[in-house]
N, C-alpha and C positions, 0 to 999 in steps of 0.2 A: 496739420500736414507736416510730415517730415521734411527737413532742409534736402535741397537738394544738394551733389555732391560732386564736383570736382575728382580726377586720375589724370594725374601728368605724369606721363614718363618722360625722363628726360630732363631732368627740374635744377637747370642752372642758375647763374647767378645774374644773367640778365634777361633772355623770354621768358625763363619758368619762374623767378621771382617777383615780376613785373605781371605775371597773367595773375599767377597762387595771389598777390596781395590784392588787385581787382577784383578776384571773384568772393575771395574772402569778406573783403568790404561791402561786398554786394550778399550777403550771408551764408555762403555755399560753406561746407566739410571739405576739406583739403586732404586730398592723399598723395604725398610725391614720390615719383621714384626715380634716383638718382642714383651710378657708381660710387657713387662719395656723398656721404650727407654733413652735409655743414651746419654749423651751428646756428648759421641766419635761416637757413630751410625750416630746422626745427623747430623754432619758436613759430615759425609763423603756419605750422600742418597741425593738423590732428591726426595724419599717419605719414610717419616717414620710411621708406623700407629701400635697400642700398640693395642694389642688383645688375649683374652682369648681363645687360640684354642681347651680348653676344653668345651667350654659351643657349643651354636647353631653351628654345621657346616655348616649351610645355610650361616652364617661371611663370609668361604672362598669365594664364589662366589662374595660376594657384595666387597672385597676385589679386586680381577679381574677386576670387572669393574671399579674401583675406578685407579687402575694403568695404565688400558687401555687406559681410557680419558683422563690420564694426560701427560703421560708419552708416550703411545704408546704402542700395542700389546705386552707382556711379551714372549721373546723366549724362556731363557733361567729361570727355576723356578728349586730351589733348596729345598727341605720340609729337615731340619736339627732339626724341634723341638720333642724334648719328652717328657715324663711324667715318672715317675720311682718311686713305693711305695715297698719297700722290705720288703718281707715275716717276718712274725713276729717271723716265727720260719727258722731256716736258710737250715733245715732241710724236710720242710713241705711246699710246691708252695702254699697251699689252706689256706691259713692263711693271706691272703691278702683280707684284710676287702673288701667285695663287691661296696662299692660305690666307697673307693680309685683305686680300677681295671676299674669301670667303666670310671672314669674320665682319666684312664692313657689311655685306650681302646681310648676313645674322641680322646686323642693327638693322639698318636701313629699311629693310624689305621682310624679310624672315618675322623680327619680331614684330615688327608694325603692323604685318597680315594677322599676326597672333592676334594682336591687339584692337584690332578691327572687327575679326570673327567675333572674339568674346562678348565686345560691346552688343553686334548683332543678335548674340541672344538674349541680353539682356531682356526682363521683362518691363510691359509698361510704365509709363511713371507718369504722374501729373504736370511732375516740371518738363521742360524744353531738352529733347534728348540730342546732341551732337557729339558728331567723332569729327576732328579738328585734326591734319597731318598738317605739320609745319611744313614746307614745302620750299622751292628755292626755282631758282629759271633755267635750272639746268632740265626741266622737263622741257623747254623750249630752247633750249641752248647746247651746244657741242662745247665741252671743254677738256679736251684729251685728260691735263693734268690730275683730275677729278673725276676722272674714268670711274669710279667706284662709287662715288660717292650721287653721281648722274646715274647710274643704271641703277640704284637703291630707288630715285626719287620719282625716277620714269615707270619705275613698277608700281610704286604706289600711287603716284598719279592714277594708271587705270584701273588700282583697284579703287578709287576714292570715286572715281566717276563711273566705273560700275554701279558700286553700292549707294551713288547718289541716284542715278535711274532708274535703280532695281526697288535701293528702302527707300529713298526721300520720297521720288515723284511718283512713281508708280503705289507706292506704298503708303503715302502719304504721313510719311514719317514715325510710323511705329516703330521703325526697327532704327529711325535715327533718322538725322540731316549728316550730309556729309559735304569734308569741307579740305580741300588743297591750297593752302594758307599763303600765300607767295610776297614777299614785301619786295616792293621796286622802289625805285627813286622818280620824283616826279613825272620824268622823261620816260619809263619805262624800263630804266639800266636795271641792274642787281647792284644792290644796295651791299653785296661781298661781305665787308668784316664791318662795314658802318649798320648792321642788325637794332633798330630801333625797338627796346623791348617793350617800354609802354604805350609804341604804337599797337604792339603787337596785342598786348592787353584789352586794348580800346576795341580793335577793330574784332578778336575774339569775343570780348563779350557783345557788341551789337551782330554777331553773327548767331551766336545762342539766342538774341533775342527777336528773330527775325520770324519764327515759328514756320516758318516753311523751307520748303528748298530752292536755296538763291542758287548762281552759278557756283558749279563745283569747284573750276579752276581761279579760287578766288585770289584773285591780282588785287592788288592794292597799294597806297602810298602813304607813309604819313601826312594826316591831317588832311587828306582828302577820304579816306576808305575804299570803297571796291571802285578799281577802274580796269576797264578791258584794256589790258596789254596784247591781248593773244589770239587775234581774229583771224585762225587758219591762215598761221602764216608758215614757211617751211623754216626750220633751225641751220643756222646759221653756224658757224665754227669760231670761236672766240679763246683766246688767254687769257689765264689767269693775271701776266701783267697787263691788255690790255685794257679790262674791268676794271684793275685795281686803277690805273692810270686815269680812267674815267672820273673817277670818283675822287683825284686827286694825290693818290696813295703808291710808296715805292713798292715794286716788288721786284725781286726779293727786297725783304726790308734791311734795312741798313744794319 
């Protein structure tokens, strides 16, 4: 049986290096793709490919094929990249220069739908197939200053939980499990710039290995794993300073 095979887009130096060396250890084909590839990426993929996920989303597809031939059918595809322009008034969402929205929209939403469709065609495989969006609380949180970078995650949220409906349960997972990634702090807060990457690793791969479809809007903690934070409740309106403040943290920073 062929190794199954690992596609992270978006492959920094603490989620996507923290996932790629988990799944790698666990024997998977590594393909990363990052605007910058660094030298610690490369030693540890079998395909490293630098790409602007802002510009054509028509890339993601030819990206696929590119892994497919080399590598083998992608099972397992984690989309972990964003784009992020904060509001020029910290007070006011719409203050966010229309081209830098559009290009964060590209990342956020644009390419991730790319990246999502492709998986969906993907054909059968024997190993455990998931599409994994790293995800954040701003699907359940108001944060003006992050206006951009919320409306990216609120769209993929429904499509994740679409295509969890449509391919996990109804479908019974041929065309994938699907997965809205969300790391909180034990309380429930957003964990902000304290992003744990090799919780992140842990709790993605017990979610590949779960063979069925769990909840889509998957919440979780470190060292605990999935916990319901989000029991239809309405969103709320929060800062940026006061999350960071939760968490112990100046903002703006010093």
């Amino acid at each position: 049986m062929a190794s199954p095979v690992l596609l992270f887009f978006g492959a920094g130096p603490n989620v996507g290096l923290s996932v790629i060396k988990k799944f790698r250890s666990e024997g998977y084909k590594i393909a990363a793709v990052a605007r910058t590839l660094r030298d610690d990426l490369k030693t540890i993929t079998d395909k490293a490919i630098a790409a602007d996920l802002s510009s054509d989303p028509s890339n993601i597809a030819r990206i696929f094929e590119e892994v497919e031939k080399e590598l083998g059918v992608p099972t397992v595809v984690v989309y972990n990249a964003y784009s992020l322009t904060f509001a020029a008034d910290d007070n006011d969402p719409f203050t966010v220069d229309p081209s830098s929205f559009a290009k964060d929209i590209a990342v956020n939403a644009t390419s991730a739908y790319a990246a999502a469709a492709a998986f969906a065609k993907l054909p059968p495989s024997p190993h455990p197939k998931v599409f994994i969006h790293t995800g954040n609380m701003q699907f359940s949180l108001v944060v003006p200053q992050t206006f951009s970078l919320g409306v990216g995650k609120s769209a993929m949220a429904y499509v994740i939980e679409t295509a969890a409906n449509v391919y996990g349960k109804a479908g019974n997972g041929e065309k994938g499990y699907w997965y809205f990634a969300d790391e909180r702090t034990v309380n429930g807060d957003s964990v902000m710039s304290k992003v744990d990457g090799p919780a992140h690793a842990e709790y993605y791969w017990e979610l590949v290995n779960t063979k069925k479809q769990g909840p889509w809007n998957a919440t979780f903690a470190k060292g605990i794993g999935y916990k319901d934070f989000e029991s239809h409740r309405d969103r709320r309106v929060a800062t940026v300073g006061e999350l960071m403040g939760n968490l112990g943290l100046m903002w703006p920073p010093a």
